[in-house]
C-alpha positions in Angstrom: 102.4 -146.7 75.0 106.3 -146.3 75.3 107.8 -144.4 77.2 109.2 -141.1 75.2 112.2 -139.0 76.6 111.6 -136.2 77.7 113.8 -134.3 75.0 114.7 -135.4 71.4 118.6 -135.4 73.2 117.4 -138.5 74.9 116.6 -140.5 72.1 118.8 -143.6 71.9 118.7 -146.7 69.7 116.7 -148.3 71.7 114.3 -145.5 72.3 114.2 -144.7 68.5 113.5 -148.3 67.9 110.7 -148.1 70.1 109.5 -144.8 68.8 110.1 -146.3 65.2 108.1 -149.4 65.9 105.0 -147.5 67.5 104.5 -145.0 64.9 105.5 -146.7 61.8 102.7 -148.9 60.7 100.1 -145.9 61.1 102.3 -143.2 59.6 102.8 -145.6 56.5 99.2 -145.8 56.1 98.4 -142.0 56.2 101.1 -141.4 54.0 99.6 -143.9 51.6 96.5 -142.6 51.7 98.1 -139.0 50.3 100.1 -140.8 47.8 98.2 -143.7 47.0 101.6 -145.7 46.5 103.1 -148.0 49.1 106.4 -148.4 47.8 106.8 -144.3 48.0 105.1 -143.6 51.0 107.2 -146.4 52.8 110.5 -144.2 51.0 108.7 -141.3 52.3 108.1 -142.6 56.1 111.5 -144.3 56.2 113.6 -141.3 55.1 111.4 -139.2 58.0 112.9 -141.4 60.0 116.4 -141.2 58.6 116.6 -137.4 58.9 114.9 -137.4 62.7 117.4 -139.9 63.6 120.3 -137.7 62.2 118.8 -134.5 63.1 117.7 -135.8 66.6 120.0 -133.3 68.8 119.4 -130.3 66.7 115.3 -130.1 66.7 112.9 -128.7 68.8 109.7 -130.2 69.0 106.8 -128.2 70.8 103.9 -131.0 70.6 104.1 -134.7 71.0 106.4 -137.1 68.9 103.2 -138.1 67.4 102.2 -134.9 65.8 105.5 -134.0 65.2 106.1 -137.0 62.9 103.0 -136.7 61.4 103.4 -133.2 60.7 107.0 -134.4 59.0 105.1 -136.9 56.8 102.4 -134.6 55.8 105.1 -131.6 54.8 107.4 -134.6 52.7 104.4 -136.1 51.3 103.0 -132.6 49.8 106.5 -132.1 48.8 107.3 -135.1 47.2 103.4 -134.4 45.2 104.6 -131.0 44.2 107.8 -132.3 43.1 106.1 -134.9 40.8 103.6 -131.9 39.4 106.6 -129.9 38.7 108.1 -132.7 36.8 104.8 -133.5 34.5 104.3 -129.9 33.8 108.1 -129.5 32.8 107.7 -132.7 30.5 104.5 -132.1 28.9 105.6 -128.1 28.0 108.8 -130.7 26.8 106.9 -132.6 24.5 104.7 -130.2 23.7 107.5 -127.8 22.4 109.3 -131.4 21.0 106.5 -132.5 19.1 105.4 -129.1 17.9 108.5 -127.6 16.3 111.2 -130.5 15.8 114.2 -129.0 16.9 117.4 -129.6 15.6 119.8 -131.6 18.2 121.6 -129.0 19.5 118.5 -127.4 20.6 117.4 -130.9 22.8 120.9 -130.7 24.4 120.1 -127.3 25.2 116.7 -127.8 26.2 117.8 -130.8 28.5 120.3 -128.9 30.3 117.5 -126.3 30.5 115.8 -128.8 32.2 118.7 -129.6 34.9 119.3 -126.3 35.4 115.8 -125.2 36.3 115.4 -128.1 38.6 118.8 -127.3 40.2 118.1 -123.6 40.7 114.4 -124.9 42.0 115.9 -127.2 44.5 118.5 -124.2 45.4 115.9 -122.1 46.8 115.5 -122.0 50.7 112.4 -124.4 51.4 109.8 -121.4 52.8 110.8 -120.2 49.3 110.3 -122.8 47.1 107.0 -123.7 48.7 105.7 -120.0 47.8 106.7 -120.6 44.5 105.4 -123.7 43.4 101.7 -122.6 45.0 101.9 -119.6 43.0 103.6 -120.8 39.9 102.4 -124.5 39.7 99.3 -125.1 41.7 98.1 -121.3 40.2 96.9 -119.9 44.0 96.9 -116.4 44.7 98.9 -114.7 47.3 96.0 -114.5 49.4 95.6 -118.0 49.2 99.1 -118.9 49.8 99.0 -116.9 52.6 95.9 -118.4 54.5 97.2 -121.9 53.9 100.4 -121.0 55.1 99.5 -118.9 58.0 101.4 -116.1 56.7 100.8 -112.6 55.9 100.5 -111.5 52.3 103.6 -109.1 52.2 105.3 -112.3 53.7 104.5 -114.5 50.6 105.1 -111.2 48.2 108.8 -110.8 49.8 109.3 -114.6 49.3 108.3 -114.8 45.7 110.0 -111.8 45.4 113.3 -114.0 46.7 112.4 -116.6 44.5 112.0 -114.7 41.1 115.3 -112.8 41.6 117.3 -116.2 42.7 116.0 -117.9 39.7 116.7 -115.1 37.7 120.1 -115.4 38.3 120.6 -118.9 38.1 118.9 -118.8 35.0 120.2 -115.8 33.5 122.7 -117.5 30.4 119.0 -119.6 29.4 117.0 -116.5 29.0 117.2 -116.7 25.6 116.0 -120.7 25.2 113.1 -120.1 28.3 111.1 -117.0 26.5 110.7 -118.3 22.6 109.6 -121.9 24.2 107.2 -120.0 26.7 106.0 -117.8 23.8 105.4 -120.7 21.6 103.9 -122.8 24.1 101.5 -120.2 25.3 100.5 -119.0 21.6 99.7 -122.4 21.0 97.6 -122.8 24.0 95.3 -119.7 23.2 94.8 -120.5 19.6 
């Protein structure tokens, strides 16, 4: 076992190599075993690393190191697996409205800043929110349930989505008009 400083303001290079060398094999492996991908859970454990390292002086960590970095992994893991859900929902409703109606050029220039601009105003949103968001909007979970898995009440996760809605709203505002007819089309489709 090394020897941990006391506080995170301790941590030199040689005490983050040690740290880094103690925990890296294992935290590699659980990661793995959420993504099923070696090359992105070694990314995954790696940039963990990166950010402790440069964000060293600034946390506070109320459990061991050990927790604490596994807690990191666990949140950047799910993150990076909501991200990639996001993604493949956005490009099947994509190919699905592509294949389906065979717009003109204009409209796939349109559509692909669409695209950007969702994924920008997405990544915008403070991180508490975002998470609300893509339980309720992507993974389809009630407040309730967002709630209990978050250890939050539900007027909490109503305020947040609340934030969330409204932000995107405004980012979004000039696509209104490309977002609803693709939605509408997408969801007639699906019920028929």
């Amino acid at each position: 076992m090394i020897n941990q400083p006391d506080t995170l303001h301790q941590y030199d290079d040689k005490a983050f190599e040690q740290m880094f060398k103690a925990h890296y094999k294992e935290l590699h492996s659980y990661a793995n075993i959420m993504l099923r991908d070696q090359d992105i859970a070694e990314e995954i454990v790696q940039s963990m690393f990166l950010k402790f390292w440069e964000k060293r002086e600034l946390l506070n960590v109320q459990t061991s190191i050990k927790a604490y970095l596994y807690k990191c992994v666990y949140n950047d893991s799910l993150n990076y697996l909501k991200h990639q859900k996001v993604k493949t929902k956005y490009q099947d409703f994509t190919i699905h409205t592509m294949n389906n109606h065979h717009e003109a050029a204009s409209s796939r220039v349109e559509l692909n800043e669409l695209e950007f601009k969702l994924q920008e105003a997405l990544n915008e949103l403070p991180e508490h929110c975002r998470t609300i968001f893509q339980m309720s909007r992507f993974e389809e979970l009630k407040y309730r349930e967002i709630a209990e898995q978050l250890d939050l009440s539900i007027k909490t996760v109503e305020n947040q989505m609340g934030k969330a809605l409204k932000i995107l709203r405004l980012k979004l505002a000039d696509f209104i008009t490309l977002i609803l007819p693709g939605i509408i089309m997408f969801y007639k489709d699906f019920f028929n």
